[in-house]
N, C-alpha and C positions, 0 to 999 in steps of 0.2 A: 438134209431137208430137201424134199422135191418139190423146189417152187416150181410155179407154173405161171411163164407172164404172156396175158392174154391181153385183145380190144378188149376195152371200158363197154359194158353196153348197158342199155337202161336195167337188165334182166336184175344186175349188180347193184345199181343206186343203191337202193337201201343201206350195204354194208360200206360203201363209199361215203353215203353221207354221213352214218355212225365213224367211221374214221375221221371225217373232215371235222364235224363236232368233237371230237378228241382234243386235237390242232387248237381248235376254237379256246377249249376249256383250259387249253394249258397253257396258254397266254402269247408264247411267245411264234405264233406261227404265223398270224393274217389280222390284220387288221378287222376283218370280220367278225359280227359278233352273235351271229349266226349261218348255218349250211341252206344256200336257197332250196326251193324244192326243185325238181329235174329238168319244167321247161324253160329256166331261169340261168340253170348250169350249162345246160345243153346249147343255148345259145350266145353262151358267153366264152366258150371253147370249142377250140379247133375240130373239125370232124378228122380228121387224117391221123392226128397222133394224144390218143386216150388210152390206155393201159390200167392194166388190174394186175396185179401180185398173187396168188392162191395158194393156199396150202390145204390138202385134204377137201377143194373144192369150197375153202370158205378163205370168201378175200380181204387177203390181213394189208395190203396196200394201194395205193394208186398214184396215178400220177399222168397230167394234162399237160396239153399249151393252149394260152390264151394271146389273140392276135393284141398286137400293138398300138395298132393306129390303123385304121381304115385306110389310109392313104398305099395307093399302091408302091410307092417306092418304099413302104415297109411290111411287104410280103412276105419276105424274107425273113422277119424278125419275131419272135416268138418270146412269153413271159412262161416261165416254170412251175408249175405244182408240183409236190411231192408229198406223200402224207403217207408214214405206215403207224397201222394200227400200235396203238403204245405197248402193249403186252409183245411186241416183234420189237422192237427198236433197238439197236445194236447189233442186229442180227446179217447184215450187207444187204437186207430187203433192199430200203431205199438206194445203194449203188445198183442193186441190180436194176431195178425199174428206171431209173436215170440212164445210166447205160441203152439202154433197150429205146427209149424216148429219142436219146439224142441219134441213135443210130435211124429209128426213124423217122424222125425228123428231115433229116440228112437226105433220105431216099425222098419226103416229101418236098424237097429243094428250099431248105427254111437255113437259112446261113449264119445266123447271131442267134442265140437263144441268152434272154435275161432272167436274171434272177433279183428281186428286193429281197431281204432277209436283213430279221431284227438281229442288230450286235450282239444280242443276248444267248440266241440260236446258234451256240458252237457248234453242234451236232450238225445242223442245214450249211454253218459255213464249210464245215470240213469237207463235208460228203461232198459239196458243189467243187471245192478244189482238187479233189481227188479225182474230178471227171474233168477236169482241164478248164474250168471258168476261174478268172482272175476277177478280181476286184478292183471298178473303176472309180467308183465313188461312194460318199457316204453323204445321204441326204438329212440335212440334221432339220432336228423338230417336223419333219412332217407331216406328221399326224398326231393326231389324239385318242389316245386310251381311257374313258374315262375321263381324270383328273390329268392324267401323264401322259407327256408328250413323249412319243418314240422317233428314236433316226431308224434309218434303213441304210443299211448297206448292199449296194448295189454292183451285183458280179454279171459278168458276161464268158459266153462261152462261142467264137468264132468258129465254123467248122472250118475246118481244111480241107475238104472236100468238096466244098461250092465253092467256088473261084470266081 
């Protein structure tokens, strides 16, 4: 397969948000229960590191950081998206695009990147330990699904390369 990992750009949305709705549908991705529309996204994520996945020029994944906390002592510290289209899934999209993320991230001087993901989300836990995030904690009951409360397990991924 010759993926192609490129910037996120609006030209993309569309098939970004059709992925993100995927995520949505399948429960176990975001507490979201719906994909906002673009100037909702756009300012809710970092300009420096947005990525798109492509194959054949149609883009089967993506993947973001969204900042932390306004506070400048956590500029550094970044939250993780990751979403490939479900008809790809298995396929090392998502490491590739992860991969690609953290390395720019890195160049972008962002030192911790977190991750929430639902217990239920084997597949998001894996792929996150396979790119060096450990797991510090699990936030139980914090949210609501409906009727159902979900925990969150929460991974971090230090670079070794911001000192």
């Amino acid at each position: 397969m010759d993926i192609k990992i490129s910037r996120l750009e609006l030209r993309h949305w569309e098939h970004v948000r059709d992925i993100y709705e995927q995520g949505i549908r399948q429960g176990d991705a975001t507490f979201e229960v719906s994909a906002p529309d673009w100037d909702v996204w756009d300012s809710t994520h970092l300009t420096c590191c947005r990525l798109v996945a492509a194959l054949d020029g149609r883009v089967i994944g993506w993947a973001a950081l969204s900042p932390v906390s306004e506070r400048c002592v956590y500029q550094g510290v970044a939250e993780v998206s990751v979403y490939v289209d479900q008809e790809r899934q298995g396929q090392g999209i998502g490491k590739r695009l992860l991969q690609a993320l953290i390395a720019e991230s890195e160049r972008a001087g962002i030192w911790t990147l977190q991750a929430g993901i639902f217990p239920e989300n084997s597949a998001s836990l894996a792929l996150h330990r396979s790119c060096g995030y450990r797991e510090v904690g699990r936030r139980e009951r914090i949210g609501k699904m409906g009727d159902r409360w979900r925990d969150v397990i929460l991974m971090e991924r230090r670079s070794p390369v911001i000192k």
